[in-house]
N, C-alpha and C positions, 0 to 999 in steps of 0.2 A: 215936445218932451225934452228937447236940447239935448244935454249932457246924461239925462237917466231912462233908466230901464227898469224893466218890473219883471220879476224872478219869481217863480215857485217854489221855496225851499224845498228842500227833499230832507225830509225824518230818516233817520238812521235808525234802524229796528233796534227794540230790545235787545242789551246784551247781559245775556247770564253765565252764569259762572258753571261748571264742571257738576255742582253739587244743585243747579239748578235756582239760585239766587238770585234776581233781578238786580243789576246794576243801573243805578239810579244815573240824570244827569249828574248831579254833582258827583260820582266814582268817574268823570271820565277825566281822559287827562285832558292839562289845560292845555296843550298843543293843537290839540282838534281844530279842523276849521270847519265854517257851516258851508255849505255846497248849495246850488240852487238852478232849474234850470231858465232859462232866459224864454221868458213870453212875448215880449214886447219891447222895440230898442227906438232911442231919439235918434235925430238925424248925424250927430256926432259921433255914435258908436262903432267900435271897431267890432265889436262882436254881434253875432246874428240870431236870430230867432231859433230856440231849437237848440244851441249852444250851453253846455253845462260847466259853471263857473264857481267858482272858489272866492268867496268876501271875508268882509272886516267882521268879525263875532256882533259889533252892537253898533251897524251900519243899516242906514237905510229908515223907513217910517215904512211900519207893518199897517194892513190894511186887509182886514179878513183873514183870510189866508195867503197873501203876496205881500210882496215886499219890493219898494219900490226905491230903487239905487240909483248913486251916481254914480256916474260912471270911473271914477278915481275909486271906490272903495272894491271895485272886483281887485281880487288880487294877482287871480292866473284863469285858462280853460285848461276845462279837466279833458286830458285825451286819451 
């Protein structure tokens, strides 16, 4: 695998409003980052299995339900 890893993204629950409104993706703000946790790491990675990390919004080549990075587009681990 070298340089990539394959992540589970993690879904952020519906969020609604006060009045009970469903906020859609597009109401979120554009700062959000996507979050994912680490399944599987190449032999170059710093981060480990199990590890829940912060990526580039439109990084990576989706495959099912994972998503499989290099290792340059994690951005930070969440602690």
């Amino acid at each position: 695998m070298g340089d990539r890893l394959i992540i589970e993204p993690i879904k952020e629950k519906e969020k609604k409003t006060a009045g009970g409104i469903i906020i859609p993706d597009m109401g979120k703000k554009e700062g959000e980052t996507p979050q994912g946790k680490v399944l599987e790491v190449g032999e170059k990675s710093l981060v480990k299995k199990g590890d829940t990390v912060y990526y580039h919004k439109h990084a990576g080549t989706e495959i099912d339900k994972y998503l499989i990075l290099r290792i340059d587009d994690i951005l930070c681990l969440k602690v």
